[in-house]
PDB file of N, H, CA, C and O in Angstrom:
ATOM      1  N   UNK A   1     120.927  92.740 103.253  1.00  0.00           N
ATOM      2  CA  UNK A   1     119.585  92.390 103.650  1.00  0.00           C
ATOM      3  C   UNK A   1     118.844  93.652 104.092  1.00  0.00           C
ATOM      4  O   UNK A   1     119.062  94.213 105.166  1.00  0.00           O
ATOM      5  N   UNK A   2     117.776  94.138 103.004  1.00  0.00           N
ATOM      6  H   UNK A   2     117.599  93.683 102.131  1.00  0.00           H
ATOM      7  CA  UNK A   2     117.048  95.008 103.715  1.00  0.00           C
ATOM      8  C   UNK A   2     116.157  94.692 104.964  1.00  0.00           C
ATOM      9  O   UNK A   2     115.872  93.578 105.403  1.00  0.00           O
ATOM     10  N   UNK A   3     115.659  96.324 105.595  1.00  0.00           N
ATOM     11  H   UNK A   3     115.891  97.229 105.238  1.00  0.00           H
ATOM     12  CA  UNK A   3     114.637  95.761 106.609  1.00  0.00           C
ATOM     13  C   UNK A   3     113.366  95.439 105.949  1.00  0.00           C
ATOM     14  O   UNK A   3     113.289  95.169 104.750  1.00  0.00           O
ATOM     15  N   UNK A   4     112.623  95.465 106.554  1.00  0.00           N
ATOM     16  H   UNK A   4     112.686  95.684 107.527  1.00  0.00           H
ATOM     17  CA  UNK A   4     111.292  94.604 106.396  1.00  0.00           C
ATOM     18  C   UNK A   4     109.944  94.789 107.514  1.00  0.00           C
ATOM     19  O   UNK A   4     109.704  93.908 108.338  1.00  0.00           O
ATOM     20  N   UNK A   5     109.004  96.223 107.400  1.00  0.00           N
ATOM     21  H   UNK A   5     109.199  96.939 106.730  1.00  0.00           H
ATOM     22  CA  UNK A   5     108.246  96.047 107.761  1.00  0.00           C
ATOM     23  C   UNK A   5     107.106  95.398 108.087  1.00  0.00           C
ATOM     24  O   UNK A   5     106.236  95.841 107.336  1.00  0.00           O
ATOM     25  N   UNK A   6     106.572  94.442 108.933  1.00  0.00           N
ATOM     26  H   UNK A   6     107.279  94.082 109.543  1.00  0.00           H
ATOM     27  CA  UNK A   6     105.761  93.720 109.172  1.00  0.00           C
ATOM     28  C   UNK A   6     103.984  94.341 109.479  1.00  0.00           C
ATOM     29  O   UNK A   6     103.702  95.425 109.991  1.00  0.00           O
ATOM     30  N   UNK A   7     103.213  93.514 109.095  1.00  0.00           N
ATOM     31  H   UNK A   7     103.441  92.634 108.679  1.00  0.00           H
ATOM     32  CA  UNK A   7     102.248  93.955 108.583  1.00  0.00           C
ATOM     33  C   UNK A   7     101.359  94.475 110.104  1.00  0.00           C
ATOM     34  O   UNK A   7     100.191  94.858 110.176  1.00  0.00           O
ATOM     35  N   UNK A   8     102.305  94.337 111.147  1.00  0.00           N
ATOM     36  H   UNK A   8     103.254  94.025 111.088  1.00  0.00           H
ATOM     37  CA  UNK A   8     101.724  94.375 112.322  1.00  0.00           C
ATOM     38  C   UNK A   8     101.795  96.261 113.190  1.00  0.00           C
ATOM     39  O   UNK A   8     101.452  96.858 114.210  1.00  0.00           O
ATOM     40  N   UNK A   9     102.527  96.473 111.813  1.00  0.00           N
ATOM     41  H   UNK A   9     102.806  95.988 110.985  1.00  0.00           H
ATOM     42  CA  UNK A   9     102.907  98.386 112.013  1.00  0.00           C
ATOM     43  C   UNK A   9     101.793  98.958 111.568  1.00  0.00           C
ATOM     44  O   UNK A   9     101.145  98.854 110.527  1.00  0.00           O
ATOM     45  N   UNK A  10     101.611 100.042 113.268  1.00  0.00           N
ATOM     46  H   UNK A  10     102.137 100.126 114.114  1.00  0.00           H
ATOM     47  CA  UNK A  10     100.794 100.542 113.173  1.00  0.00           C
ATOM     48  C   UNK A  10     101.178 102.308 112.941  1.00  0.00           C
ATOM     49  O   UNK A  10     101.155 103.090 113.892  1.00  0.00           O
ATOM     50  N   UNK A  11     101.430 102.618 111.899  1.00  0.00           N
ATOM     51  H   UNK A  11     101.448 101.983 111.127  1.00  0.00           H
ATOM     52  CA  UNK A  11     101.807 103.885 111.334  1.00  0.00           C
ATOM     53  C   UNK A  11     102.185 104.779 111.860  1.00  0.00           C
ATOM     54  O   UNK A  11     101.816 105.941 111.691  1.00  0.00           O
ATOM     55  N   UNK A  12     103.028 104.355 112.625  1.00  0.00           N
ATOM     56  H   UNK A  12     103.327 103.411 112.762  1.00  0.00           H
ATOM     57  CA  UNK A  12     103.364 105.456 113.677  1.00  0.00           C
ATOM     58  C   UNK A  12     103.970 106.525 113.743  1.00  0.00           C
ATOM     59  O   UNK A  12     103.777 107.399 114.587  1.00  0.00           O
ATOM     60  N   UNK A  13     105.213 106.557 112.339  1.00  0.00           N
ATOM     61  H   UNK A  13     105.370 105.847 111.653  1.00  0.00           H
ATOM     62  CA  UNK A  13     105.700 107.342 111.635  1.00  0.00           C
ATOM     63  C   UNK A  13     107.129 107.128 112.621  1.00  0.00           C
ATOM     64  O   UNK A  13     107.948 107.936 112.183  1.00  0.00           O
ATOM     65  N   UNK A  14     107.449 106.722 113.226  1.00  0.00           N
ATOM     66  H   UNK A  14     106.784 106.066 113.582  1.00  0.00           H
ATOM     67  CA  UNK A  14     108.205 106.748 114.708  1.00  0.00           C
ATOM     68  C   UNK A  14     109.967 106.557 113.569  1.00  0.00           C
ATOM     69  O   UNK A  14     110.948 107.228 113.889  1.00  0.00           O
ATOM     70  N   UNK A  15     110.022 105.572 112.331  1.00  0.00           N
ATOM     71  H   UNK A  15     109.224 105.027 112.071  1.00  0.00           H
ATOM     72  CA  UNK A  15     110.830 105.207 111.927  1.00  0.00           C
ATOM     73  C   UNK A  15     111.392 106.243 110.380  1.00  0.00           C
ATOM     74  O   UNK A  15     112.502 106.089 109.871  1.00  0.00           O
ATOM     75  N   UNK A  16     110.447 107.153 109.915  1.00  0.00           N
ATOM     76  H   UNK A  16     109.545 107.279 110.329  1.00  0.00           H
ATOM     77  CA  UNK A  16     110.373 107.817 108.707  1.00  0.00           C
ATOM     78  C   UNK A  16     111.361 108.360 109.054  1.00  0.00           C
ATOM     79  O   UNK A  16     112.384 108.007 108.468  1.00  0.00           O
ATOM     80  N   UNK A  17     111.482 109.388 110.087  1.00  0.00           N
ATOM     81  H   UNK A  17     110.651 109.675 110.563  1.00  0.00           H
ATOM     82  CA  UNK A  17     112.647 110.539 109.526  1.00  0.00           C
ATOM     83  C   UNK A  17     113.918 110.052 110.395  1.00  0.00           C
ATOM     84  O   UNK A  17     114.785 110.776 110.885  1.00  0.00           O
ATOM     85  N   UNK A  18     113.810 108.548 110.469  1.00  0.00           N
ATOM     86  H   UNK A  18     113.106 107.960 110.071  1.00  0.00           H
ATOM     87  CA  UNK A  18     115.231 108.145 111.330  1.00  0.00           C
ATOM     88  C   UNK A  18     115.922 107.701 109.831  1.00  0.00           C
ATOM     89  O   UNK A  18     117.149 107.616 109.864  1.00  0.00           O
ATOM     90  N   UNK A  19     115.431 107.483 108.852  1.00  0.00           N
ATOM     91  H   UNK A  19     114.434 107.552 108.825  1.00  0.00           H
ATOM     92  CA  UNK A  19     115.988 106.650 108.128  1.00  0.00           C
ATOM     93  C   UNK A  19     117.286 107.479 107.257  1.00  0.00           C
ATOM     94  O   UNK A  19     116.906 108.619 106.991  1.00  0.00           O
ATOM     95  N   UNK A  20     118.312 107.283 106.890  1.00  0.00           N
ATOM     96  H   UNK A  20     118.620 106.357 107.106  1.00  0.00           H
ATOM     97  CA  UNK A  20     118.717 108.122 106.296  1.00  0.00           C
ATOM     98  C   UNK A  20     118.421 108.172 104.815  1.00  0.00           C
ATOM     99  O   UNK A  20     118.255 109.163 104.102  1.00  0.00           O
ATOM    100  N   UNK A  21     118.395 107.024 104.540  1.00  0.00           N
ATOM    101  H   UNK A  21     118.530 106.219 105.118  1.00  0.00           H
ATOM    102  CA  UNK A  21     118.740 106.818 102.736  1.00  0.00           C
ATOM    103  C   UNK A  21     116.707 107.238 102.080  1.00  0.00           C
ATOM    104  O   UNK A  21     116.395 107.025 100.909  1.00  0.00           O
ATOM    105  N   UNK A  22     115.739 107.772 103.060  1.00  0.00           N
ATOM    106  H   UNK A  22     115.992 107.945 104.012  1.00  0.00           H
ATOM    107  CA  UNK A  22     114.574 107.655 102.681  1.00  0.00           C
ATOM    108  C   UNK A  22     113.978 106.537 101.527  1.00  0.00           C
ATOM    109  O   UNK A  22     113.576 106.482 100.364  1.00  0.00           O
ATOM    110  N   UNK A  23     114.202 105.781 102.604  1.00  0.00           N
ATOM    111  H   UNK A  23     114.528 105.826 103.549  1.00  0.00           H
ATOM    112  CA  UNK A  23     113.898 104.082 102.270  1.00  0.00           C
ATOM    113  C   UNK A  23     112.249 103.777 102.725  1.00  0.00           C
ATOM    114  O   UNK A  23     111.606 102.866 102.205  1.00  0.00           O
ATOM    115  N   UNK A  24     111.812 104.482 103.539  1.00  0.00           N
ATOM    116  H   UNK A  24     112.335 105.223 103.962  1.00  0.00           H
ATOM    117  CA  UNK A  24     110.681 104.074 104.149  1.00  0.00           C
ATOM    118  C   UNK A  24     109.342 104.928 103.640  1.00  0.00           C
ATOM    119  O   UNK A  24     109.351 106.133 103.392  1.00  0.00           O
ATOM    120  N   UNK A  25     108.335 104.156 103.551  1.00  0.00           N
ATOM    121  H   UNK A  25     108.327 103.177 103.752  1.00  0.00           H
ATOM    122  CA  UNK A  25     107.350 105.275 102.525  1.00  0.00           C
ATOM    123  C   UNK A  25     105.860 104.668 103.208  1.00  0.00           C
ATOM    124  O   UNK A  25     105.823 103.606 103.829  1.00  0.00           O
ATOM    125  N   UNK A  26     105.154 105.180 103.071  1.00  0.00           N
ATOM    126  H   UNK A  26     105.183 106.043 102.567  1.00  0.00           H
ATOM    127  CA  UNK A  26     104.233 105.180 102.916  1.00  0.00           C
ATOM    128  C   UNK A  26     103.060 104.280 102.069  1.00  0.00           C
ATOM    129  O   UNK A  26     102.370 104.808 101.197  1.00  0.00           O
ATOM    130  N   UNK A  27     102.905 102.549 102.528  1.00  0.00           N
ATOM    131  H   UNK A  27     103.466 102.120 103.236  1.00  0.00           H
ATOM    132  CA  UNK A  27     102.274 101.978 101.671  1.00  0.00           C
ATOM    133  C   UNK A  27     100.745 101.737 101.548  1.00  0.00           C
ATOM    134  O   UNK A  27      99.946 102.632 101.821  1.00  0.00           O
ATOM    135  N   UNK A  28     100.300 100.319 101.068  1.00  0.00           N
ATOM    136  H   UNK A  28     100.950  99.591 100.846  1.00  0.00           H
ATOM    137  CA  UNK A  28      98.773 100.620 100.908  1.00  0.00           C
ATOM    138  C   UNK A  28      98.131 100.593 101.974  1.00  0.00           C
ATOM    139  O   UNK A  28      97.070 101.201 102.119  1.00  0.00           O
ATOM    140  N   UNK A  29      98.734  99.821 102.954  1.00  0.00           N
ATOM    141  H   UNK A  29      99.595  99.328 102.836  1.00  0.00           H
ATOM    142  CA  UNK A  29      98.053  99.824 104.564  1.00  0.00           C
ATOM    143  C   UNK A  29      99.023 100.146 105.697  1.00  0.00           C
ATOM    144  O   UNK A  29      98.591 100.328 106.835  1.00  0.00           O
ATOM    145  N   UNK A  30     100.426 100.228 105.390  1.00  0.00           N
ATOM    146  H   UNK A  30     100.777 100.080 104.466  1.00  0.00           H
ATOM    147  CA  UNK A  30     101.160 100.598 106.251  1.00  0.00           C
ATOM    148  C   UNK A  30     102.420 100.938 105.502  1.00  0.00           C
ATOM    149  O   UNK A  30     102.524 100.975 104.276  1.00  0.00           O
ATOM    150  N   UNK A  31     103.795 101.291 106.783  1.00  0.00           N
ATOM    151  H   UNK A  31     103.711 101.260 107.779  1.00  0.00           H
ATOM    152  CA  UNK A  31     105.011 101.912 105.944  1.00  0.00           C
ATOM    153  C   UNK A  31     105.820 100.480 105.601  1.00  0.00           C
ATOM    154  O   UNK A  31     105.916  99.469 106.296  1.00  0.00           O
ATOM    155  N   UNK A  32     106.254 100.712 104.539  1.00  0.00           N
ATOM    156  H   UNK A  32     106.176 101.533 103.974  1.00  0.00           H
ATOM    157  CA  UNK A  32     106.997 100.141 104.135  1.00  0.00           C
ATOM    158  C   UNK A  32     108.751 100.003 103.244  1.00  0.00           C
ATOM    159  O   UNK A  32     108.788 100.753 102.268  1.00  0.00           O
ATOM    160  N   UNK A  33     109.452  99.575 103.362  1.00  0.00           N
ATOM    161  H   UNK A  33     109.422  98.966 104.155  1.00  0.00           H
ATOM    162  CA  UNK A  33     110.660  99.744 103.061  1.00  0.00           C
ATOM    163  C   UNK A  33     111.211  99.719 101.549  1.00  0.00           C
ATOM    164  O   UNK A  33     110.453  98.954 100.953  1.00  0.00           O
ATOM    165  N   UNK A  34     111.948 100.088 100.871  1.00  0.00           N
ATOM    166  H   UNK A  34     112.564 100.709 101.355  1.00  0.00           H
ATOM    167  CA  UNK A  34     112.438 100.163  99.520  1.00  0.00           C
ATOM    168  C   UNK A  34     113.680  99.518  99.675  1.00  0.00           C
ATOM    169  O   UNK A  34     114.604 100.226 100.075  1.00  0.00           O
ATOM    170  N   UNK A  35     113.930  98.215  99.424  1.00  0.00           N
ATOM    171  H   UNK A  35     113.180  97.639  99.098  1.00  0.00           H
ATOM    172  CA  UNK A  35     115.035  97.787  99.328  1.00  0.00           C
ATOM    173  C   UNK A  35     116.185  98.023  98.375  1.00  0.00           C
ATOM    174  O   UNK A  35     117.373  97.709  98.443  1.00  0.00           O
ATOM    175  N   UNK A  36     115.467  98.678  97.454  1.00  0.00           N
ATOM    176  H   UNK A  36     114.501  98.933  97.399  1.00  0.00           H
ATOM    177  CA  UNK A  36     116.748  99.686  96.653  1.00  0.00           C
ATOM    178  C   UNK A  36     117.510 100.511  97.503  1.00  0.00           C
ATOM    179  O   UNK A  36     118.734 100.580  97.393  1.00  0.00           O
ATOM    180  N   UNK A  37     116.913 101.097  98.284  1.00  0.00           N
ATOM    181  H   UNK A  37     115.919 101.042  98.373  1.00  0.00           H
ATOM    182  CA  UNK A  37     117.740 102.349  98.959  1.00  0.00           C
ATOM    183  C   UNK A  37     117.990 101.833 100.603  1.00  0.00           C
ATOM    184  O   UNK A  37     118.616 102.658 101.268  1.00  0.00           O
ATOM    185  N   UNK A  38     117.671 100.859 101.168  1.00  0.00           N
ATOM    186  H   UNK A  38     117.162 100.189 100.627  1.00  0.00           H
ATOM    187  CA  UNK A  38     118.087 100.473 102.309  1.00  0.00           C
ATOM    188  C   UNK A  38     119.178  99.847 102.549  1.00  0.00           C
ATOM    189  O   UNK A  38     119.524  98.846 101.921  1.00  0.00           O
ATOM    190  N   UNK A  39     119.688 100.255 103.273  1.00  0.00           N
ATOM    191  H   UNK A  39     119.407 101.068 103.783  1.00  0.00           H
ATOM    192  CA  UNK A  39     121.564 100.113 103.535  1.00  0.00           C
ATOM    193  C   UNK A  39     121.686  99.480 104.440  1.00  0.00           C
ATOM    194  O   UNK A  39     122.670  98.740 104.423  1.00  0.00           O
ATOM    195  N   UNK A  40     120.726  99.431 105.748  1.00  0.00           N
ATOM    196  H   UNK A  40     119.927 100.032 105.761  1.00  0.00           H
ATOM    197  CA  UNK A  40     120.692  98.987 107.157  1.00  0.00           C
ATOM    198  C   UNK A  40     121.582 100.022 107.676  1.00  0.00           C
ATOM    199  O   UNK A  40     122.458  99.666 108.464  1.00  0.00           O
ATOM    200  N   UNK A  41     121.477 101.376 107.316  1.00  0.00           N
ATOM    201  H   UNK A  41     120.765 101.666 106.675  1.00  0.00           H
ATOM    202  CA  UNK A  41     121.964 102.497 107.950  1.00  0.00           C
ATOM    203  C   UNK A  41     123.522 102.334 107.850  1.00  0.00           C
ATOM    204  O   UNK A  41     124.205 102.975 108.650  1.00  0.00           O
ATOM    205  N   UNK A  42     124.295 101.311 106.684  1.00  0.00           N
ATOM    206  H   UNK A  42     123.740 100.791 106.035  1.00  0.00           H
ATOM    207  CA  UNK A  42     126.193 101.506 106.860  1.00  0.00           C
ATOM    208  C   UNK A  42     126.638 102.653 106.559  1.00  0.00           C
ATOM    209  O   UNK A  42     126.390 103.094 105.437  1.00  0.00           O
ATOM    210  N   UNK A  43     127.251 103.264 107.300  1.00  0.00           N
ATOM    211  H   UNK A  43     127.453 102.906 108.212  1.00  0.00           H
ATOM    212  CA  UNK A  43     127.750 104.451 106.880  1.00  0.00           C
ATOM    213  C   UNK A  43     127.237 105.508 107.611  1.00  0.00           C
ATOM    214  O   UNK A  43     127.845 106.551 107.369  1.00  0.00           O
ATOM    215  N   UNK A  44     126.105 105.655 108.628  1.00  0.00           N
ATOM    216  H   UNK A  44     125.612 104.808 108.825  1.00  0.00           H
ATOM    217  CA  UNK A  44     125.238 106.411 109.017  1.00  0.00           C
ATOM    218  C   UNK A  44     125.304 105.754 110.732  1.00  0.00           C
ATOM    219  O   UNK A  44     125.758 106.497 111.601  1.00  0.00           O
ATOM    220  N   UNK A  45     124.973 104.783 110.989  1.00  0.00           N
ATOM    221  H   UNK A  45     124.603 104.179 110.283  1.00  0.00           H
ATOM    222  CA  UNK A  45     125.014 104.532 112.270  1.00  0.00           C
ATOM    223  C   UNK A  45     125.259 103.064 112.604  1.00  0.00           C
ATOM    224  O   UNK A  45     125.235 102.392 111.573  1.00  0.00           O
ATOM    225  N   UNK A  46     125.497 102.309 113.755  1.00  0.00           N
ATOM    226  H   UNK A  46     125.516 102.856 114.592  1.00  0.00           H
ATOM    227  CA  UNK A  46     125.730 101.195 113.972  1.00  0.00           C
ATOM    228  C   UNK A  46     124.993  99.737 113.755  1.00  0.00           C
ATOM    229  O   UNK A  46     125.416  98.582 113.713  1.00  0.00           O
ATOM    230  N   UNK A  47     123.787 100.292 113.647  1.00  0.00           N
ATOM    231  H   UNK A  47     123.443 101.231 113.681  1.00  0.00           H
ATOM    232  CA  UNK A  47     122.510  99.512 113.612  1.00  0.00           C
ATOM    233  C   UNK A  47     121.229 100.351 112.968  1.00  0.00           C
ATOM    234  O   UNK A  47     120.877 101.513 113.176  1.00  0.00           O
ATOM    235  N   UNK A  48     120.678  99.352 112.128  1.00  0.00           N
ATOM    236  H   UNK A  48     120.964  98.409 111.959  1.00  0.00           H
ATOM    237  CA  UNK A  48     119.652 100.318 111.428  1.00  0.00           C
ATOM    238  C   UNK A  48     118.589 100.839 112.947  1.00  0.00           C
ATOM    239  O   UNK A  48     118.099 100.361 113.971  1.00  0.00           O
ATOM    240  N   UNK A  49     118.702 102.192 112.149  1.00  0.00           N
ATOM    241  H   UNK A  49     119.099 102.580 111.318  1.00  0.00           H
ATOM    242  CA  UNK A  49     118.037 102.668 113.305  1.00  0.00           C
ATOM    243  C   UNK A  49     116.485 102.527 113.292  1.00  0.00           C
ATOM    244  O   UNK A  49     116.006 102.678 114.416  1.00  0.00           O
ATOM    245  N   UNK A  50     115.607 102.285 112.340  1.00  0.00           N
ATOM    246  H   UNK A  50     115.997 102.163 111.427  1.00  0.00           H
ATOM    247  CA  UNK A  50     114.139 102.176 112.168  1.00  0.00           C
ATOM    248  C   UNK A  50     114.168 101.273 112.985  1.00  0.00           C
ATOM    249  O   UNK A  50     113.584 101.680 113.989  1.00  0.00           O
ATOM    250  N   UNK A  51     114.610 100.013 113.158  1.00  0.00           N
ATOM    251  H   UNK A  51     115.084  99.683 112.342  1.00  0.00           H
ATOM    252  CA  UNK A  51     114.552  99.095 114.151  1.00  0.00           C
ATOM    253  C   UNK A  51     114.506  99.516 115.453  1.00  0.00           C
ATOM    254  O   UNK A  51     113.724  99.058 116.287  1.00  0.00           O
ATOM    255  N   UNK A  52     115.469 100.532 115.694  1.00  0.00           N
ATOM    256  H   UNK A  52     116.104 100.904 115.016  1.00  0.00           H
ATOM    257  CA  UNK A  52     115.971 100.926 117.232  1.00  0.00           C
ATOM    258  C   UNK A  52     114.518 102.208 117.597  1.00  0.00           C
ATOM    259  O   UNK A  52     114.200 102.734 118.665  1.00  0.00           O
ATOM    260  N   UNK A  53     114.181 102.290 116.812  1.00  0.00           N
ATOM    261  H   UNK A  53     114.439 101.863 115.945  1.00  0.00           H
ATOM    262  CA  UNK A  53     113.129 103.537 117.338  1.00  0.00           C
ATOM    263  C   UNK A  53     111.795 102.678 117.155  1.00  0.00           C
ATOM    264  O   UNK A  53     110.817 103.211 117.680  1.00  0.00           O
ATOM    265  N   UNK A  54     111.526 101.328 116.451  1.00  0.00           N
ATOM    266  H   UNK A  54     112.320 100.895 116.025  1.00  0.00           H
ATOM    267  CA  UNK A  54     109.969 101.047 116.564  1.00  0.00           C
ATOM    268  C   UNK A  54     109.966 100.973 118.001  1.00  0.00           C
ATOM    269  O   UNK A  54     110.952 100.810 118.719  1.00  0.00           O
ATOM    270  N   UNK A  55     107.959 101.200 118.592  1.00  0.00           N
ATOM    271  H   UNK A  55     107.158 101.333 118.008  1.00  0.00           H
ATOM    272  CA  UNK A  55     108.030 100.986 119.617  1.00  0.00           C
ATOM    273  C   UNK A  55     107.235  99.476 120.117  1.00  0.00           C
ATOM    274  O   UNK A  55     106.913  99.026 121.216  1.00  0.00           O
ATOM    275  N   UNK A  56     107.121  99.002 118.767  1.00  0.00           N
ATOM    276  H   UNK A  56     107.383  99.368 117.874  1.00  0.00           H
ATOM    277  CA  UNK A  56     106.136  97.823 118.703  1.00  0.00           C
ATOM    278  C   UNK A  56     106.947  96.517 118.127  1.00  0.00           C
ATOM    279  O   UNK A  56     106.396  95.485 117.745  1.00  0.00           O
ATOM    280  N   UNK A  57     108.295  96.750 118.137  1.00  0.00           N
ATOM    281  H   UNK A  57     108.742  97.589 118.448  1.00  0.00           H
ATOM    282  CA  UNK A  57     109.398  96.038 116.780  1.00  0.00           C
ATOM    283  C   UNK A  57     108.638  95.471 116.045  1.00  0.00           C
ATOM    284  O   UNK A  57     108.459  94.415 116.652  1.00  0.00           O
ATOM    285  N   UNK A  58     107.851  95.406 114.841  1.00  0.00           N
ATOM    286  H   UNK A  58     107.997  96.263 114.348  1.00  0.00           H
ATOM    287  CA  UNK A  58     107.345  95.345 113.988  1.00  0.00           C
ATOM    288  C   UNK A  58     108.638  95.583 112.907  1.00  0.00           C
ATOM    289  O   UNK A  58     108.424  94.967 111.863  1.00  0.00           O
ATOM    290  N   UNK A  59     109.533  96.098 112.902  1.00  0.00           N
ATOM    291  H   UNK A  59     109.707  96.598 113.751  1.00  0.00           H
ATOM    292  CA  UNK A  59     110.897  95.855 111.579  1.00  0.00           C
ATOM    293  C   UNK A  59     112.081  94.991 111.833  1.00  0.00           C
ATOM    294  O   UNK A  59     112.845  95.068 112.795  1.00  0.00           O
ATOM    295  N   UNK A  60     112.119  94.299 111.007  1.00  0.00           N
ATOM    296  H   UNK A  60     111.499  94.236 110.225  1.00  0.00           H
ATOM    297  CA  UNK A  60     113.483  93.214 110.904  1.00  0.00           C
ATOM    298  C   UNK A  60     114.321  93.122 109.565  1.00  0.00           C
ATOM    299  O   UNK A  60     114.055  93.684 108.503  1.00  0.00           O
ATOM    300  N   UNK A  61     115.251  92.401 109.807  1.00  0.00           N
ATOM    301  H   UNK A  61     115.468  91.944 110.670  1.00  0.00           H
ATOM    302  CA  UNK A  61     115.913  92.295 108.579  1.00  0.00           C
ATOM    303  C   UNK A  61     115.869  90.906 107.779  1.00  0.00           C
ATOM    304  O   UNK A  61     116.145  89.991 108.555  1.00  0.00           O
ATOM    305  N   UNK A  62     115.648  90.516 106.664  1.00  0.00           N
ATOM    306  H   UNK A  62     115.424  91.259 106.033  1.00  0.00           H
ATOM    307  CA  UNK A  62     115.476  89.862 105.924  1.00  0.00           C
ATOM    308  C   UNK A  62     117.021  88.765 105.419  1.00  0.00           C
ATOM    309  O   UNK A  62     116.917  87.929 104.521  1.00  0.00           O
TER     310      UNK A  62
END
């Protein structure tokens, strides 16, 4: 299950360079996730970390 930015992110950039697999981009009104390349961080850390760094939780998992 990828994450899933919600339309309530306000661009904060807070989650871009946590991500490892550069899953998170830049969309038409806000960031958004590539579920091709989102792992939920296995292999990298315990918990996806974009989650752990929003400061608005605006990301979940699907």
């Amino acid at each position: 299950m990828p994450a899933v930015i919600e339309v309530s992110c306000i661009n904060c950039d807070m989650c871009v360079p946590e991500c490892p697999n550069d899953a998170i981009s830049m969309g038409t009104k806000h960031f958004q996730v590539d579920p091709q390349l989102c792992t939920e961080c296995i292999g990298y850390y315990d918990k996806p970390t974009c989650i752990a760094v929003c400061p608005i939780d605006c990301i979940g998992l699907v």
